[in-house]
Backbone as XML, in Angstrom:
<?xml version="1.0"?>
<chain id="A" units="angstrom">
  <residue number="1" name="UNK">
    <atom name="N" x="0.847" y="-1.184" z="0.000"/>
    <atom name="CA" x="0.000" y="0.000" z="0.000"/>
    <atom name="C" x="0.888" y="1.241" z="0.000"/>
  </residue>
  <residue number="2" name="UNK">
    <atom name="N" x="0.571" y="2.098" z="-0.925"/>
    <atom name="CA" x="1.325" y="3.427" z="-0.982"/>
    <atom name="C" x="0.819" y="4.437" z="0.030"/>
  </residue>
  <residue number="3" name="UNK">
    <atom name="N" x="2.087" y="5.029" z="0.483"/>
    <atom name="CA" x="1.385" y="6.054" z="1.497"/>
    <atom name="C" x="1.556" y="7.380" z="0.934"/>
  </residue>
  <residue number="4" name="UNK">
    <atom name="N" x="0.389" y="8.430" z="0.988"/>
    <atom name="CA" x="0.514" y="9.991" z="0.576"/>
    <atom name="C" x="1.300" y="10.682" z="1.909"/>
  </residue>
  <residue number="5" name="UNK">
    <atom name="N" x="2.605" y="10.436" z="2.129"/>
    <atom name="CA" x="3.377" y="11.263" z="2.876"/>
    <atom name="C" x="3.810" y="12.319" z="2.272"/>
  </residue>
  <residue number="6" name="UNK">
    <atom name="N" x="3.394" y="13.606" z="2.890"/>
    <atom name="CA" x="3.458" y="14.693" z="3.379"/>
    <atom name="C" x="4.244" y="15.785" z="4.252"/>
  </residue>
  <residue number="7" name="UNK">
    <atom name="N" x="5.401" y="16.748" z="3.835"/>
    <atom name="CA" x="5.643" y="17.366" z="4.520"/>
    <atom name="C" x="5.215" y="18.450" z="4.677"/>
  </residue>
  <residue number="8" name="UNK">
    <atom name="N" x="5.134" y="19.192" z="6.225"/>
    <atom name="CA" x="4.197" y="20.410" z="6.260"/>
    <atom name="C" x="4.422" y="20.826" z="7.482"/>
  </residue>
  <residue number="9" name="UNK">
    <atom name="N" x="4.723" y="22.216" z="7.877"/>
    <atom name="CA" x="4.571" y="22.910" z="8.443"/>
    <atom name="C" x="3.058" y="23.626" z="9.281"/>
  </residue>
  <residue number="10" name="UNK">
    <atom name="N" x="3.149" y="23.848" z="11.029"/>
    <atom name="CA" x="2.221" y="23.435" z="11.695"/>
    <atom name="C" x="1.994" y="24.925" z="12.465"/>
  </residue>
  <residue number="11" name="UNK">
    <atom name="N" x="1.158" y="25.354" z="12.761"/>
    <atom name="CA" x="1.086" y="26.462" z="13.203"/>
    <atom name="C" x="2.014" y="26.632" z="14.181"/>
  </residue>
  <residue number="12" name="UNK">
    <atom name="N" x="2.533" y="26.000" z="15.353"/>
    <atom name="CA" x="3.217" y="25.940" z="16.546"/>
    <atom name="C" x="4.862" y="26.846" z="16.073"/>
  </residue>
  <residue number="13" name="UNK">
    <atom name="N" x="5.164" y="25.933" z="14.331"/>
    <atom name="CA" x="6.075" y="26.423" z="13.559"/>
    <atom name="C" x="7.106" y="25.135" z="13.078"/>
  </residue>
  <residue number="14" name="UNK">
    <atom name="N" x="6.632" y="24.104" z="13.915"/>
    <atom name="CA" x="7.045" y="22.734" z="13.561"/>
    <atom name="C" x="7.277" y="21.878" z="12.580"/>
  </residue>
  <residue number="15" name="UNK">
    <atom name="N" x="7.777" y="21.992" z="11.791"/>
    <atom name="CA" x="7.437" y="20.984" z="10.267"/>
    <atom name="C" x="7.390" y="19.376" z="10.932"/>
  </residue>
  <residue number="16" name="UNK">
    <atom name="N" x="6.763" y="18.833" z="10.653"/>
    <atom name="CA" x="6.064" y="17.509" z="10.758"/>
    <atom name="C" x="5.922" y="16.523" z="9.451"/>
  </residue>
  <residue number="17" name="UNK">
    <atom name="N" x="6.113" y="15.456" z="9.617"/>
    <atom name="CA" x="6.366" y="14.435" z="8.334"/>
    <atom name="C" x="5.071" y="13.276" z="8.690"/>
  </residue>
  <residue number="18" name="UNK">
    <atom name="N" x="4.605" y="12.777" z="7.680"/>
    <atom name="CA" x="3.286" y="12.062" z="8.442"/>
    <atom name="C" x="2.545" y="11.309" z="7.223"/>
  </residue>
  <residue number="19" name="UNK">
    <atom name="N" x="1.783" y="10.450" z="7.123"/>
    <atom name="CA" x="0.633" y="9.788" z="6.116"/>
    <atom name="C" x="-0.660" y="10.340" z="6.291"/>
  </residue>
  <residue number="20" name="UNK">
    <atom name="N" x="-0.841" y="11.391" z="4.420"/>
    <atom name="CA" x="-1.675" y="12.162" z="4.850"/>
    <atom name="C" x="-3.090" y="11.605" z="4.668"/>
  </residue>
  <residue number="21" name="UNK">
    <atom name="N" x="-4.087" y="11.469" z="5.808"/>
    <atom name="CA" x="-5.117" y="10.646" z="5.656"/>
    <atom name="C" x="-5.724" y="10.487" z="4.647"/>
  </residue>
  <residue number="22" name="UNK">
    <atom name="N" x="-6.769" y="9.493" z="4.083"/>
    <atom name="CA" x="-7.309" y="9.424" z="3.392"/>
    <atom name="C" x="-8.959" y="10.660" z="3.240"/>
  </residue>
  <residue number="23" name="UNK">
    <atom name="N" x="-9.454" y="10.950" z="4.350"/>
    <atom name="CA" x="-10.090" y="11.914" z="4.278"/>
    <atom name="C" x="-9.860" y="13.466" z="3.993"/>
  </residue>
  <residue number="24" name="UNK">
    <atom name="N" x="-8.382" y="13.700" z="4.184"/>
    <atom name="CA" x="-7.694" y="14.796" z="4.207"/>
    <atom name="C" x="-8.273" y="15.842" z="5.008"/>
  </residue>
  <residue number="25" name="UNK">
    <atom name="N" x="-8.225" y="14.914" z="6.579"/>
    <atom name="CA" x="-9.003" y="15.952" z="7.583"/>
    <atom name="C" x="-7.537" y="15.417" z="8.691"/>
  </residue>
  <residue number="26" name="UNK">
    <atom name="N" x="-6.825" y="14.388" z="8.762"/>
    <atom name="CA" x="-5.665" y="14.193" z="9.340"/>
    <atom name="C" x="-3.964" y="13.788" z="8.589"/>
  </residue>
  <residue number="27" name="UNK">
    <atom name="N" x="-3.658" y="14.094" z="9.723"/>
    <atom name="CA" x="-2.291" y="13.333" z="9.532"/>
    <atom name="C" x="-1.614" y="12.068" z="10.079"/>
  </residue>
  <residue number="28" name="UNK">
    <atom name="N" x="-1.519" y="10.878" z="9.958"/>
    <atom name="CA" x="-1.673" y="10.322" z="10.632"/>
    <atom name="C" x="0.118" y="9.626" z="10.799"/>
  </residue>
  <residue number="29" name="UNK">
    <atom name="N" x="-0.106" y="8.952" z="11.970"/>
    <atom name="CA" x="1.916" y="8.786" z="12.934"/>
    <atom name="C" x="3.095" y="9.898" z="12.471"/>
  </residue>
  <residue number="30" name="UNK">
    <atom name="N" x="2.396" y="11.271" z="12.673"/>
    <atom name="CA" x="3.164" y="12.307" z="12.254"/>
    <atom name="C" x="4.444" y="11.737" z="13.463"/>
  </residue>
  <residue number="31" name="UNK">
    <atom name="N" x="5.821" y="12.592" z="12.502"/>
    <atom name="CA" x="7.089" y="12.790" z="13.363"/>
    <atom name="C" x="7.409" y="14.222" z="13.059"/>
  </residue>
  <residue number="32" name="UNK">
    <atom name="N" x="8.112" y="14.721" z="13.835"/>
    <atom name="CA" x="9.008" y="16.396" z="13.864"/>
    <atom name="C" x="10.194" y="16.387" z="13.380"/>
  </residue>
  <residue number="33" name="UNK">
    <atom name="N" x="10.457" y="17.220" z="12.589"/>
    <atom name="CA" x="11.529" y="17.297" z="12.025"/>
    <atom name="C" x="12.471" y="18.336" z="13.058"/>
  </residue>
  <residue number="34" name="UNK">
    <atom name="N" x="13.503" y="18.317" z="13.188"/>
    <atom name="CA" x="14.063" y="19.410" z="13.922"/>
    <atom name="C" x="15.932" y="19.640" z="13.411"/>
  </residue>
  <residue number="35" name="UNK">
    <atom name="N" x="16.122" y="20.864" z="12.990"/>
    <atom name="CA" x="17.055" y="20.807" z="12.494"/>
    <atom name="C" x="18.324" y="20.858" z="13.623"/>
  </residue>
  <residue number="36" name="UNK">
    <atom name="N" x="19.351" y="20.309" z="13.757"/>
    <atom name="CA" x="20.857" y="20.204" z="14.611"/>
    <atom name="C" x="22.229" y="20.156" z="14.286"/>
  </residue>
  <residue number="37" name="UNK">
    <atom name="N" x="22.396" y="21.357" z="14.769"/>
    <atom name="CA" x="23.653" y="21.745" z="14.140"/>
    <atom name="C" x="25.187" y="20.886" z="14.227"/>
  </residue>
  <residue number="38" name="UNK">
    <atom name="N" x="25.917" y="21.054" z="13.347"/>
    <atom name="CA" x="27.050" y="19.984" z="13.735"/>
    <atom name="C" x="28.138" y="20.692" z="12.976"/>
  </residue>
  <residue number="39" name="UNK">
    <atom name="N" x="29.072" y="19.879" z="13.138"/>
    <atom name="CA" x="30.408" y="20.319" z="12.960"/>
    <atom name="C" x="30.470" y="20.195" z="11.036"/>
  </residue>
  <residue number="40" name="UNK">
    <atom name="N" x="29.396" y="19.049" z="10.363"/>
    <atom name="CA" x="29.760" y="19.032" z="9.396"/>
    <atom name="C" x="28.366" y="20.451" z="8.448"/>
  </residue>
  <residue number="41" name="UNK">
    <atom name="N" x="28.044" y="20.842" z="9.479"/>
    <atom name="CA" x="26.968" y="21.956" z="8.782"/>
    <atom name="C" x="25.663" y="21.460" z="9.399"/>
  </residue>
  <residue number="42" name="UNK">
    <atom name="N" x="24.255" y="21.662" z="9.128"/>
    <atom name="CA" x="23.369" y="20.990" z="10.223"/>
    <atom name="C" x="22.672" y="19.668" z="9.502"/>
  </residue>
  <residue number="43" name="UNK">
    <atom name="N" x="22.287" y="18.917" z="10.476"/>
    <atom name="CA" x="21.712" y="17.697" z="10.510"/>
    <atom name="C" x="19.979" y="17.765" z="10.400"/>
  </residue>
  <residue number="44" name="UNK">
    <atom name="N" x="19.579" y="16.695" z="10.215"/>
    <atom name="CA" x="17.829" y="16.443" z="10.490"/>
    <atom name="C" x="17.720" y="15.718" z="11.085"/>
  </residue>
  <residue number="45" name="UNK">
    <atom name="N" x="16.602" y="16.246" z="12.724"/>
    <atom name="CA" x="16.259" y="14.695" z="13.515"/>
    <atom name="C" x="14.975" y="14.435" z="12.892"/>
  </residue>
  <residue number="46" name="UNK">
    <atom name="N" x="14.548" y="13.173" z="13.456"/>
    <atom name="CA" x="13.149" y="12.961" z="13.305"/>
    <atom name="C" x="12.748" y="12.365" z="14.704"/>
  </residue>
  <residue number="47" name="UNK">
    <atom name="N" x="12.206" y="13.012" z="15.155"/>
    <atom name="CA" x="11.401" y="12.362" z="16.853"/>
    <atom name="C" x="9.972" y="12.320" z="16.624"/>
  </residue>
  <residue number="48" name="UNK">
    <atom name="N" x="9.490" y="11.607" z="17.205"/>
    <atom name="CA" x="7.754" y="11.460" z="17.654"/>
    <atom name="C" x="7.248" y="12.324" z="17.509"/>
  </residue>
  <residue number="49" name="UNK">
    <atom name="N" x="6.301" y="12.958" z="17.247"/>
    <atom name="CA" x="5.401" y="14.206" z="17.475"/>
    <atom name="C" x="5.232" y="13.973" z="19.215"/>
  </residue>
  <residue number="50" name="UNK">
    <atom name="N" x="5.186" y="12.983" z="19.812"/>
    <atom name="CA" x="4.692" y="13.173" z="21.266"/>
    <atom name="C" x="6.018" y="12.848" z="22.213"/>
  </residue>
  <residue number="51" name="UNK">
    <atom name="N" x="7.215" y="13.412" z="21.676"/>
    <atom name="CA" x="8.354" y="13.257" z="22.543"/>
    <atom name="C" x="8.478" y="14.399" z="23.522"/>
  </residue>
  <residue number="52" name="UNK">
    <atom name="N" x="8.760" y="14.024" z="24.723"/>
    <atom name="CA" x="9.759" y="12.668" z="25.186"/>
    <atom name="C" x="8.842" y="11.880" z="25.777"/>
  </residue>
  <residue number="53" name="UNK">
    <atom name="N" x="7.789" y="11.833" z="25.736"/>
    <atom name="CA" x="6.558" y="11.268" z="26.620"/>
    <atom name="C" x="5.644" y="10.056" z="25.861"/>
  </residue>
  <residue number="54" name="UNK">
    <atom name="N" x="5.916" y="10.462" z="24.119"/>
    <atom name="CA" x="5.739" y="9.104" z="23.711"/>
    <atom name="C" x="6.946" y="8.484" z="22.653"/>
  </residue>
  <residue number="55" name="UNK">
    <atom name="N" x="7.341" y="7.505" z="22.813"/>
    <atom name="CA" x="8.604" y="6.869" z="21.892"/>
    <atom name="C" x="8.219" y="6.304" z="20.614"/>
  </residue>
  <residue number="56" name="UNK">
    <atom name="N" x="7.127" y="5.795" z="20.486"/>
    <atom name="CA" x="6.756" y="5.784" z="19.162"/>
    <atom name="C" x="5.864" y="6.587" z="18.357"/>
  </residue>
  <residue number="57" name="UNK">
    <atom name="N" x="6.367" y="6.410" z="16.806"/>
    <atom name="CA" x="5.612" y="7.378" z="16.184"/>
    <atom name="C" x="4.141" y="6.706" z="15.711"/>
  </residue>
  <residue number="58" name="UNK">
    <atom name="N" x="3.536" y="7.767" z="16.275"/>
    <atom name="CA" x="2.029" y="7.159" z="16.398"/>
    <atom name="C" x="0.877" y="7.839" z="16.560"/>
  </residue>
  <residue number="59" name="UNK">
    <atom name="N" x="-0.201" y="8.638" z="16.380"/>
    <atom name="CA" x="-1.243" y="8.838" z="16.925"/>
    <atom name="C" x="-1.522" y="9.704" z="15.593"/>
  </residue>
  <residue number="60" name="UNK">
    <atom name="N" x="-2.490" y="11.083" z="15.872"/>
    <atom name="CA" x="-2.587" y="11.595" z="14.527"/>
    <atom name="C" x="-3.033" y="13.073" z="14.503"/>
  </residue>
  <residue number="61" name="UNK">
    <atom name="N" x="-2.762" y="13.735" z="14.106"/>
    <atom name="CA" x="-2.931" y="15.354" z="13.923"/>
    <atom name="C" x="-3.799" y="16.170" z="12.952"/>
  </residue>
  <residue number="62" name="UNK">
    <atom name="N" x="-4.632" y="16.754" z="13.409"/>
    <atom name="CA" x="-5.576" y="17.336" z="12.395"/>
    <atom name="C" x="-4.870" y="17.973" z="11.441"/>
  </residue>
  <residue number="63" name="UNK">
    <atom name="N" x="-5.334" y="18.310" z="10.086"/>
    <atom name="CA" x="-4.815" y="19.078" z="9.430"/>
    <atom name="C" x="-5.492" y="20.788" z="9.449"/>
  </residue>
  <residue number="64" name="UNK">
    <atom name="N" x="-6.437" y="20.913" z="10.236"/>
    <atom name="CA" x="-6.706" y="22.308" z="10.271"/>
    <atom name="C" x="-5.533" y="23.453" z="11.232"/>
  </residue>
  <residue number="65" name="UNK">
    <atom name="N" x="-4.566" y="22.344" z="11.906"/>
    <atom name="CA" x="-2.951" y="23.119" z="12.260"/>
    <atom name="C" x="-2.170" y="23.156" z="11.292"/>
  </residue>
  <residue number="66" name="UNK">
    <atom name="N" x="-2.340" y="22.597" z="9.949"/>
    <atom name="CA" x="-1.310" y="22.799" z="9.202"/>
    <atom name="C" x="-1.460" y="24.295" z="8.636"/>
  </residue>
  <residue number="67" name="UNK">
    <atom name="N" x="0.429" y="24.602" z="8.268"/>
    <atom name="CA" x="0.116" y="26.320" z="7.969"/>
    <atom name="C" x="0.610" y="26.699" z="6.869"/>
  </residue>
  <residue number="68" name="UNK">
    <atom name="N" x="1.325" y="25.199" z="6.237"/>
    <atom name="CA" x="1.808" y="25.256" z="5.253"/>
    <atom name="C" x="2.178" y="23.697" z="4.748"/>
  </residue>
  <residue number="69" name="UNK">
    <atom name="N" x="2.118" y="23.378" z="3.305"/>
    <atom name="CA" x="2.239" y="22.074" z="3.132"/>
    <atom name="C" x="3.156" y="22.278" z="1.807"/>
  </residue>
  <residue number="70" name="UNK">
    <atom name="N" x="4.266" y="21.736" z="2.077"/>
    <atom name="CA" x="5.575" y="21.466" z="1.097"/>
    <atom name="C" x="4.908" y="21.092" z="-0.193"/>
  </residue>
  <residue number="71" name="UNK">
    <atom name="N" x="5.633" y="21.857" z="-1.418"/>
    <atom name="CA" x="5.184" y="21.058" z="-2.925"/>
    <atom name="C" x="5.762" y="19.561" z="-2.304"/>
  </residue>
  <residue number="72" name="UNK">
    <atom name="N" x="7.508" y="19.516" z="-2.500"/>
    <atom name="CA" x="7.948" y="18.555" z="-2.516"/>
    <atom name="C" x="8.567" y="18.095" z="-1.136"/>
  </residue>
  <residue number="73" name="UNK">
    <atom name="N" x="8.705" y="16.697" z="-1.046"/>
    <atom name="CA" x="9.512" y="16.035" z="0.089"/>
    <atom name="C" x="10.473" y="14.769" z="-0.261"/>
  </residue>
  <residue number="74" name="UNK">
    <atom name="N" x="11.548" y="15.474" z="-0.231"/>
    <atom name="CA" x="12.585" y="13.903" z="-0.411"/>
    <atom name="C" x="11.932" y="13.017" z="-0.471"/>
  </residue>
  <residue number="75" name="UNK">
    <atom name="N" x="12.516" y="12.361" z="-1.216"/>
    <atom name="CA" x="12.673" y="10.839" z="-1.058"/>
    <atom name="C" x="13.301" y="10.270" z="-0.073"/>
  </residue>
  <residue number="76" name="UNK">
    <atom name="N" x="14.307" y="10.247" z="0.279"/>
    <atom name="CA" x="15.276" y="9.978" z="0.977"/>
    <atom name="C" x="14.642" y="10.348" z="2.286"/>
  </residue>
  <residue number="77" name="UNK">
    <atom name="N" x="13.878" y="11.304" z="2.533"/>
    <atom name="CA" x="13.474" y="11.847" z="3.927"/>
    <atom name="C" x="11.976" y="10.906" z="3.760"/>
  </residue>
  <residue number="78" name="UNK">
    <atom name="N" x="11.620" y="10.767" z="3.106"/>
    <atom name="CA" x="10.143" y="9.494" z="2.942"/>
    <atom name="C" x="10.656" y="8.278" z="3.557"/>
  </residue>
  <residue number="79" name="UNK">
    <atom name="N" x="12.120" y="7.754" z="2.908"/>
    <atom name="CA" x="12.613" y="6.654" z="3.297"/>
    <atom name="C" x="12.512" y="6.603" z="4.545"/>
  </residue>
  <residue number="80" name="UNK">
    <atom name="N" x="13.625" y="7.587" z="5.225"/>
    <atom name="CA" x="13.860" y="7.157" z="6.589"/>
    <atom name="C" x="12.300" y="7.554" z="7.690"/>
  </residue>
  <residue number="81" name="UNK">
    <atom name="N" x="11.642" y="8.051" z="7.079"/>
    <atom name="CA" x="10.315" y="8.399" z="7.936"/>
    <atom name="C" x="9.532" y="7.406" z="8.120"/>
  </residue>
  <residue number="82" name="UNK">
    <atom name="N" x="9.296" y="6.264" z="6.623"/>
    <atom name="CA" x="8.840" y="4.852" z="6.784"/>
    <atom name="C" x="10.001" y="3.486" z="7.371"/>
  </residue>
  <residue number="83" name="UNK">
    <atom name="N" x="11.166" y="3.729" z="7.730"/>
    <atom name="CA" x="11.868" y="2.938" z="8.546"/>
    <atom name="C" x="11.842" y="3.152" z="10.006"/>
  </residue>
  <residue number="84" name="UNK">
    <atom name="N" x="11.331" y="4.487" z="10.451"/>
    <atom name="CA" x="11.171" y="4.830" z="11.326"/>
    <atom name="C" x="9.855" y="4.383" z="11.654"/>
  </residue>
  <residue number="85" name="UNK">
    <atom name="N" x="8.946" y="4.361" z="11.474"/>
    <atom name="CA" x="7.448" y="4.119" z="11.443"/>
    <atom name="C" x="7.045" y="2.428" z="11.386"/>
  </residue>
  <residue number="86" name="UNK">
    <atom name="N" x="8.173" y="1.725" z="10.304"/>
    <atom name="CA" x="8.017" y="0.647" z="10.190"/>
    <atom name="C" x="8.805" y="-0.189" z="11.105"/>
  </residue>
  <residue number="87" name="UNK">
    <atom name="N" x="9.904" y="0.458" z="11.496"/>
    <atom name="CA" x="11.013" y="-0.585" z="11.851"/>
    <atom name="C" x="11.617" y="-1.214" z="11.287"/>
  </residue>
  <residue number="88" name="UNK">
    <atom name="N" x="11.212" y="-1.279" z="9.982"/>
    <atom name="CA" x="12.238" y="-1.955" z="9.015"/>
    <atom name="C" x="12.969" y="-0.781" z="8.197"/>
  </residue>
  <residue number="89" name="UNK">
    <atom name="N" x="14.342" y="-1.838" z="7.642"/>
    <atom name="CA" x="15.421" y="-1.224" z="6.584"/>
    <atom name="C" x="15.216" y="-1.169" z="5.279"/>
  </residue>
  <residue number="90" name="UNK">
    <atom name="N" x="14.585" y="0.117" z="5.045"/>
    <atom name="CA" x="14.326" y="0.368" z="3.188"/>
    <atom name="C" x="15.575" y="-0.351" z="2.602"/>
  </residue>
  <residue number="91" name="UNK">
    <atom name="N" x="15.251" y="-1.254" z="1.297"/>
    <atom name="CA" x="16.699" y="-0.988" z="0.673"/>
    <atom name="C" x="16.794" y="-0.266" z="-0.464"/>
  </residue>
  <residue number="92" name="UNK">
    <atom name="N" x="18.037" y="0.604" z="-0.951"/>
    <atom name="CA" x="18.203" y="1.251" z="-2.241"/>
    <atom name="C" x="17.928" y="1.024" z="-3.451"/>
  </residue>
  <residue number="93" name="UNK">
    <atom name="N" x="17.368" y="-0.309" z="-3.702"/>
    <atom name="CA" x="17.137" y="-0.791" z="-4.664"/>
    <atom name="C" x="18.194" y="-2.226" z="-4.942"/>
  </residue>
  <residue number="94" name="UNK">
    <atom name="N" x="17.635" y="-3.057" z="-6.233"/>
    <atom name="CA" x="18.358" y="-4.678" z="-6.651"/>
    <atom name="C" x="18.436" y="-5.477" z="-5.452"/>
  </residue>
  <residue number="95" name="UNK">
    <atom name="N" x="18.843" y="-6.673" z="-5.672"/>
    <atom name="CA" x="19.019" y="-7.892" z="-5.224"/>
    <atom name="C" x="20.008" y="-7.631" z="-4.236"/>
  </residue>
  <residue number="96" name="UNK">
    <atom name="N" x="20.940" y="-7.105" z="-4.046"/>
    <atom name="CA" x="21.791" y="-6.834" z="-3.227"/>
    <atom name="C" x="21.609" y="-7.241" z="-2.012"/>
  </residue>
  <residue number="97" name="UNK">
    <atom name="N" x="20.726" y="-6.430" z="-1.278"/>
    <atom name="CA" x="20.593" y="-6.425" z="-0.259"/>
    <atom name="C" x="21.289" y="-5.318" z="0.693"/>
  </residue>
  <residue number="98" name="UNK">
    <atom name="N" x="22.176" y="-4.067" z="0.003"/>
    <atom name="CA" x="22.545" y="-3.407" z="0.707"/>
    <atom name="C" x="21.746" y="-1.951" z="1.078"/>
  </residue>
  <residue number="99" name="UNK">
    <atom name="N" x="21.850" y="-1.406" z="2.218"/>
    <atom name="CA" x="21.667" y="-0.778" z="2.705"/>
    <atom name="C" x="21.932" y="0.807" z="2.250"/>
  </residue>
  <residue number="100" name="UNK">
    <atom name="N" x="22.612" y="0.791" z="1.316"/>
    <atom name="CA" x="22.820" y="2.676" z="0.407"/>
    <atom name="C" x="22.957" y="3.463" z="1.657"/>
  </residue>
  <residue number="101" name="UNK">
    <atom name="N" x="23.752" y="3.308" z="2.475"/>
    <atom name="CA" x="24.203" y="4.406" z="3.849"/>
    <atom name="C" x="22.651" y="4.465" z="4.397"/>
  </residue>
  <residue number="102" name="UNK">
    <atom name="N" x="21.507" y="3.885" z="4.736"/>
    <atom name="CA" x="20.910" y="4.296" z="5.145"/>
    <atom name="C" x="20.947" y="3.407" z="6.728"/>
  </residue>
  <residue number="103" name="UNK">
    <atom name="N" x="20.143" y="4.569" z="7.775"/>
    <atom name="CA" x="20.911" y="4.145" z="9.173"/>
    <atom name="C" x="19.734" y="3.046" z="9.453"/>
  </residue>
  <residue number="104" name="UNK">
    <atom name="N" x="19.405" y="2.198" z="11.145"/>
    <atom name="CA" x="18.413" y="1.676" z="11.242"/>
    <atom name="C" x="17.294" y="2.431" z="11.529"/>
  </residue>
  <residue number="105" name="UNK">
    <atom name="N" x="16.259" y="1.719" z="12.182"/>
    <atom name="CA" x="14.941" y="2.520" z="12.073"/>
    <atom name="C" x="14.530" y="2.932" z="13.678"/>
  </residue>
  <residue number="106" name="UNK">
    <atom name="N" x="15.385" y="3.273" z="14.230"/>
    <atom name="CA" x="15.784" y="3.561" z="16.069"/>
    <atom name="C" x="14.739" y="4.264" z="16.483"/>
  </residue>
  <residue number="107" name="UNK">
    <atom name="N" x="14.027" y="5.259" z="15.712"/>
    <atom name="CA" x="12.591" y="5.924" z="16.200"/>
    <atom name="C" x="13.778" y="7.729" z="16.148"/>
  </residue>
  <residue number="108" name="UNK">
    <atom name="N" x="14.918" y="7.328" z="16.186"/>
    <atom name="CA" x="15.232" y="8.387" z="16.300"/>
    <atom name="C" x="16.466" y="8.695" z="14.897"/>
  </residue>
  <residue number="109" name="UNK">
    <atom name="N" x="16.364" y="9.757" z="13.938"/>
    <atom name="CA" x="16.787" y="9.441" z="12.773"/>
    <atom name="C" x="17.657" y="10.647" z="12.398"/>
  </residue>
  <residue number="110" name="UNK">
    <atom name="N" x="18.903" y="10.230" z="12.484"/>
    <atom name="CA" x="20.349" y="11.421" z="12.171"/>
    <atom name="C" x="20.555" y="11.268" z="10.435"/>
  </residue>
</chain>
């Protein structure tokens, strides 16, 4: 099943990553994006929408907080949002079996 994931910005000022419901009245196991700075220039986390109080990504958010909704959203940021969500390891594609640098699905995503 394909998911309509969605990035979008939330009134609070939060950008949030999420499967956008089928009614298009929610968002549903939204996560937060939060940007962190580092030595190699800044990073992207992805935490729960209900951190630190909930560890998995899970529950669901109206869309009448959204304040803005991205044309586009990585791929790559889709990936790790459904490894995060799923627990499983996207792979890059072929038979391989390798992993294309992508990290595990920890709930928490550098």
């Amino acid at each position: 099943m394909a998911y309509d994931i969605r990035l979008v910005k939330i009134v609070t000022g939060e950008m949030v990553i999420g499967k956008w419901g089928e009614d298009g009245q929610t968002i549903n196991d939204p996560a937060i994006l939060q940007t962190v700075p580092s030595e190699q220039g800044v990073q992207m986390m992805m935490l729960p929408f209900g951190y630190p109080f909930e560890q998995d990504i899970s529950g669901e958010l109206d869309t009448k907080h959204v304040l803005y909704n991205y044309q586009k959203c990585p791929e790559e940021l889709k990936d790790k949002y459904m490894e995060a969500v799923s627990n499983l390891t996207l792979s890059s594609g072929g038979l391989g079996g390798g992993l294309g640098g992508m990290g595990g699905g920890s709930g928490i995503i550098k």
